[in-house]
Biopython code that builds the backbone (N, CA, C, O; Angstrom):
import numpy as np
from Bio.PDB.StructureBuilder import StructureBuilder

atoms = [
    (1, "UNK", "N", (-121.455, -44.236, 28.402)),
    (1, "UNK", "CA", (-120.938, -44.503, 29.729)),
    (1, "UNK", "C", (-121.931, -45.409, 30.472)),
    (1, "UNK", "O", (-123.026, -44.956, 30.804)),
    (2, "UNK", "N", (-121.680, -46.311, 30.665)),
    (2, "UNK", "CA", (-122.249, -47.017, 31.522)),
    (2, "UNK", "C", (-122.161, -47.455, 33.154)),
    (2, "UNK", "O", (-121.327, -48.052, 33.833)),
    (3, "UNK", "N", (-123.433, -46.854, 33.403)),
    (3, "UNK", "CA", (-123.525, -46.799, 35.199)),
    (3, "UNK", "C", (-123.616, -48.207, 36.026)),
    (3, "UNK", "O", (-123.333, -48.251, 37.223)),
    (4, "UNK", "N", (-124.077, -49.465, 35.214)),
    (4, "UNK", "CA", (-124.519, -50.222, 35.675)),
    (4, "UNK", "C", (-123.957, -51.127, 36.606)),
    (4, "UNK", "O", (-123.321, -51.957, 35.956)),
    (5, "UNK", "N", (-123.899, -51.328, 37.626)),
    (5, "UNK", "CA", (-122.545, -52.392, 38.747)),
    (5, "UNK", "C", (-123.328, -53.600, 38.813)),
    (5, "UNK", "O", (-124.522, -53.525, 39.106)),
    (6, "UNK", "N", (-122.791, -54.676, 38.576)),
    (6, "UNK", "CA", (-123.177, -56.146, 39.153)),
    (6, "UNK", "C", (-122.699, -56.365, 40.411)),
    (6, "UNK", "O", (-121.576, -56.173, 40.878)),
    (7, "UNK", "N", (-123.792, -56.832, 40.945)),
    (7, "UNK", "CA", (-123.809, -57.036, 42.697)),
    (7, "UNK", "C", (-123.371, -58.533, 42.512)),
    (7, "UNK", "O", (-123.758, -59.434, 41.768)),
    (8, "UNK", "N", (-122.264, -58.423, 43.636)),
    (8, "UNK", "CA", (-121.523, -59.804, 43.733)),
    (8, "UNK", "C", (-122.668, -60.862, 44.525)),
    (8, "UNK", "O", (-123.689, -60.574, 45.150)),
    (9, "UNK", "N", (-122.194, -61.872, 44.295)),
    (9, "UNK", "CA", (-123.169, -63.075, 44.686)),
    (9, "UNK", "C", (-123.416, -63.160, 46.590)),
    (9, "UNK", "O", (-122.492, -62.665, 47.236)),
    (10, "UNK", "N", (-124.238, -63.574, 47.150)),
    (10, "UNK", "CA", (-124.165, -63.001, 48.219)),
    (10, "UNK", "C", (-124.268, -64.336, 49.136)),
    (10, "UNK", "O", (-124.922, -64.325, 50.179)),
    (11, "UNK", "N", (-123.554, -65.526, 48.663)),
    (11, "UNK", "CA", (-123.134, -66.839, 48.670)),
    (11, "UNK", "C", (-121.613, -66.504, 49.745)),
    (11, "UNK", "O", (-121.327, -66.811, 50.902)),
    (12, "UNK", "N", (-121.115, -65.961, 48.977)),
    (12, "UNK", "CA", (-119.643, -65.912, 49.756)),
    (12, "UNK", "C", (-119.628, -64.962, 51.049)),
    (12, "UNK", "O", (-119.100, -65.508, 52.017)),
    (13, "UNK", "N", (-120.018, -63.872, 51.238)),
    (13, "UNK", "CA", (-119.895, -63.546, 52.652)),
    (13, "UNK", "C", (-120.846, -63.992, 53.649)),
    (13, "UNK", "O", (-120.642, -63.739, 54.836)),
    (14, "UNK", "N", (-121.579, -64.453, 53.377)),
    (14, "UNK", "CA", (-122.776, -65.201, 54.259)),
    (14, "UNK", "C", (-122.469, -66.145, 55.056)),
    (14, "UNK", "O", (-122.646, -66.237, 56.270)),
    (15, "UNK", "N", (-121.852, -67.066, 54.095)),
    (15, "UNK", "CA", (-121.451, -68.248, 54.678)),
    (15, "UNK", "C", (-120.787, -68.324, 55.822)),
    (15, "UNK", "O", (-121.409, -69.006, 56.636)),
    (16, "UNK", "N", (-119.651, -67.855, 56.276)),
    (16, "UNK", "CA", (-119.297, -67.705, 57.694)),
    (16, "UNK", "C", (-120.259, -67.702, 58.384)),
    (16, "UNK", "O", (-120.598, -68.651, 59.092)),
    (17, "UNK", "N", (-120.902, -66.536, 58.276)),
    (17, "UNK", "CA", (-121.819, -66.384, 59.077)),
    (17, "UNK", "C", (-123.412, -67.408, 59.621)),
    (17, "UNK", "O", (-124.156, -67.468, 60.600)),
    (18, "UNK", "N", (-123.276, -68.020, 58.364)),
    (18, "UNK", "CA", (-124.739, -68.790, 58.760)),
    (18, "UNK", "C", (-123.921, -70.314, 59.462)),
    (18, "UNK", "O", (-124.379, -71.289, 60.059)),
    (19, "UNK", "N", (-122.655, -69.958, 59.078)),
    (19, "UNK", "CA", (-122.170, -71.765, 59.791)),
    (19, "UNK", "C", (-122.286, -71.234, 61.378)),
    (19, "UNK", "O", (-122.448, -72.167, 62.164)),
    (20, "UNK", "N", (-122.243, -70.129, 61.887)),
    (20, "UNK", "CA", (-121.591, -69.480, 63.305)),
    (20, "UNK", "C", (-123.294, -69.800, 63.891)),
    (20, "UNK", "O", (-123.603, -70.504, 64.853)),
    (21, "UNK", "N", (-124.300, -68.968, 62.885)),
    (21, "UNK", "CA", (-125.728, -69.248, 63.628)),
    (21, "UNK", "C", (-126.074, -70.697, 63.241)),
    (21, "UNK", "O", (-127.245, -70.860, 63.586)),
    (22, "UNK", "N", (-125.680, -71.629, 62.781)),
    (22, "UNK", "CA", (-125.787, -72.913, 62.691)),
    (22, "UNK", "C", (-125.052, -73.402, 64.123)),
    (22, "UNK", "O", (-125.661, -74.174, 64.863)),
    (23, "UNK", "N", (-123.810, -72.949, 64.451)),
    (23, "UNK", "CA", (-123.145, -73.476, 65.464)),
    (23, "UNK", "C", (-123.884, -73.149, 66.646)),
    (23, "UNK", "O", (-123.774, -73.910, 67.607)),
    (24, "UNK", "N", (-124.829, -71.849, 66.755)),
    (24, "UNK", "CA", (-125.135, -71.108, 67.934)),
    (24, "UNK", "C", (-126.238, -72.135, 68.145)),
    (24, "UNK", "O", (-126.431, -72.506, 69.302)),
    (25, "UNK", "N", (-127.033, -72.669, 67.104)),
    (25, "UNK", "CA", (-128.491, -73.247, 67.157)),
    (25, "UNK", "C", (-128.271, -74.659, 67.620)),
    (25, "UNK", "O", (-129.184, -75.348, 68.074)),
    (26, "UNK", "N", (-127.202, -75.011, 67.508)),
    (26, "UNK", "CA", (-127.072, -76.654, 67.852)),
    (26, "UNK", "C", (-126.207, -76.159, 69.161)),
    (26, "UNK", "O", (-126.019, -77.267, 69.663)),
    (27, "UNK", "N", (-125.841, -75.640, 69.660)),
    (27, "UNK", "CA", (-124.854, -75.357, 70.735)),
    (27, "UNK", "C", (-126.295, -74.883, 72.010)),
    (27, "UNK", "O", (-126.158, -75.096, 73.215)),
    (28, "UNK", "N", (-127.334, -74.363, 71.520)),
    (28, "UNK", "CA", (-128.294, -74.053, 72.134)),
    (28, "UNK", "C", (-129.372, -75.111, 72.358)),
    (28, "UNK", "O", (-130.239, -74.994, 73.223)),
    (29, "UNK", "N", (-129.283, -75.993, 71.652)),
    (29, "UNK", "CA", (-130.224, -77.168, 71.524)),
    (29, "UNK", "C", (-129.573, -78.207, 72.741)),
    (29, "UNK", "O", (-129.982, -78.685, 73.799)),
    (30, "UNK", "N", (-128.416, -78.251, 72.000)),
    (30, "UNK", "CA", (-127.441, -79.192, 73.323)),
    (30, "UNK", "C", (-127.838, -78.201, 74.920)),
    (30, "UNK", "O", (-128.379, -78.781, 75.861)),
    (31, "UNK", "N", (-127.605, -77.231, 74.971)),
    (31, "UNK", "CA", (-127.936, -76.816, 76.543)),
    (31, "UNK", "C", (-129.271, -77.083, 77.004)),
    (31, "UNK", "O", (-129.490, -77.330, 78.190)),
    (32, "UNK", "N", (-130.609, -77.029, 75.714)),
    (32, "UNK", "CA", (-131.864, -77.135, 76.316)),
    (32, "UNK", "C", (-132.299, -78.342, 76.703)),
    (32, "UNK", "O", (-133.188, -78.447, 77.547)),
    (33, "UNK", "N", (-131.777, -79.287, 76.184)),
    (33, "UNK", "CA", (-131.498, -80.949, 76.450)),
    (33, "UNK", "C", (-131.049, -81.070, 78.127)),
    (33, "UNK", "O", (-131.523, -81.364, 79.224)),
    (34, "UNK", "N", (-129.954, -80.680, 77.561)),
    (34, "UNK", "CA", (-128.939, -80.823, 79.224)),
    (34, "UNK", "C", (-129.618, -80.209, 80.412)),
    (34, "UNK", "O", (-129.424, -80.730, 81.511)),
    (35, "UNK", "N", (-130.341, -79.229, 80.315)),
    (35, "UNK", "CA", (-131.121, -78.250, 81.368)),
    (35, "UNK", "C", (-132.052, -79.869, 82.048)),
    (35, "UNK", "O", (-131.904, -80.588, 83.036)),
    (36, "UNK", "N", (-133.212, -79.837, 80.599)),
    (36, "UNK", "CA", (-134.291, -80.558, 80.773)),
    (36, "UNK", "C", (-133.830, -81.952, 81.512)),
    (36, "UNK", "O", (-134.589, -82.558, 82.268)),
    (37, "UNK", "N", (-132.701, -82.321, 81.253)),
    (37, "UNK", "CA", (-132.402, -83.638, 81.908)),
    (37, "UNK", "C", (-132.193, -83.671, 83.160)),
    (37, "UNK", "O", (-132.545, -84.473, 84.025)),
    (38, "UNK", "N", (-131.276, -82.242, 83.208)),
    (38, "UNK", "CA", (-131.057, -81.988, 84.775)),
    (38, "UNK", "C", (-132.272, -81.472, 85.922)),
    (38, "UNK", "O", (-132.148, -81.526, 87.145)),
    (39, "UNK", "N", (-133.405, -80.987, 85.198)),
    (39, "UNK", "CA", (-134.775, -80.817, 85.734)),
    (39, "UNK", "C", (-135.137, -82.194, 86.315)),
    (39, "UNK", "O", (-135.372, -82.536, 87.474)),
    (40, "UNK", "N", (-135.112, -82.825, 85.252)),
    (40, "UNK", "CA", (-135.917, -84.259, 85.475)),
    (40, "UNK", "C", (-134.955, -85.020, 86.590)),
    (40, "UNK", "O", (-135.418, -85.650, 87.541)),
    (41, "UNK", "N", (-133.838, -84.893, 86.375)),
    (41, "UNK", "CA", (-133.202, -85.541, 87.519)),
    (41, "UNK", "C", (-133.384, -84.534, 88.803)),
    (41, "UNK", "O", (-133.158, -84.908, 89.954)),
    (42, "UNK", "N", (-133.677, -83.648, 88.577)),
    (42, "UNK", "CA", (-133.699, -83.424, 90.220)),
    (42, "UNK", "C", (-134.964, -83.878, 91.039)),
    (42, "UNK", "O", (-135.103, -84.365, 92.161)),
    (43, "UNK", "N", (-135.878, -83.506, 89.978)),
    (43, "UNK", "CA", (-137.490, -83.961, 90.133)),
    (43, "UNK", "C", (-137.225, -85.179, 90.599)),
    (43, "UNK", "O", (-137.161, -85.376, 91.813)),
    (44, "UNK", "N", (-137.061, -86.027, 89.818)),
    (44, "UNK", "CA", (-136.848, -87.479, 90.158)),
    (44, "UNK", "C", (-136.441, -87.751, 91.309)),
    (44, "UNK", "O", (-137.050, -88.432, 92.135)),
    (45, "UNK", "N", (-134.871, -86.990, 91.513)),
    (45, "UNK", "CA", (-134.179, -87.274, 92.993)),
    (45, "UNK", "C", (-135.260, -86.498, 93.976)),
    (45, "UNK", "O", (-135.533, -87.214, 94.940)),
    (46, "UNK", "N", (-135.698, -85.687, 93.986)),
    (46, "UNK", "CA", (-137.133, -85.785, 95.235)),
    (46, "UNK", "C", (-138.165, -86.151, 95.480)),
    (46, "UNK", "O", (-138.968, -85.945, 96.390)),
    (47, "UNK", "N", (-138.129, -86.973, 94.247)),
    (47, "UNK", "CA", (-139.539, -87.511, 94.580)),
    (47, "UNK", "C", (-139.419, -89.364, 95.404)),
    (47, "UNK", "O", (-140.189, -90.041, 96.085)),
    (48, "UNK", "N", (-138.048, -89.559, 94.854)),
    (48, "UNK", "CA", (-137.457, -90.705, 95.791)),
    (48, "UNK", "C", (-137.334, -90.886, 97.501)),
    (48, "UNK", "O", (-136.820, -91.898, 97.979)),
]
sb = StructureBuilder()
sb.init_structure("model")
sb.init_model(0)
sb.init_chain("A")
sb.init_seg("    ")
for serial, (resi, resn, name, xyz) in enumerate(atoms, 1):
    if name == "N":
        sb.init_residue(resn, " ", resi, " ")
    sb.init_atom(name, np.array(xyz, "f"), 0.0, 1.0, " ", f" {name:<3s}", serial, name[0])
structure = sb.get_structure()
């Protein structure tokens, strides 16, 4: 009798998931951009 189970590859359920924290990391990059620009423009607009 054999007990032994092969563990399925762990390729296929992952993937969703790492595209979603791929999406979160560039979706977060784009806001830290946009912040920083909007810093600088305000800076800017008072220092005018």
């Amino acid at each position: 009798m054999t007990t032994h189970h092969t563990s399925k590859p762990a390729a296929g359920p992952t993937q969703p998931i790492e595209r979603a924290v791929m999406a979160g990391l560039v979706l977060a990059v784009i806001a830290a951009l946009a912040w920083i620009g909007g810093m600088l423009y305000t800076v800017t607009g008072w220092s005018s």
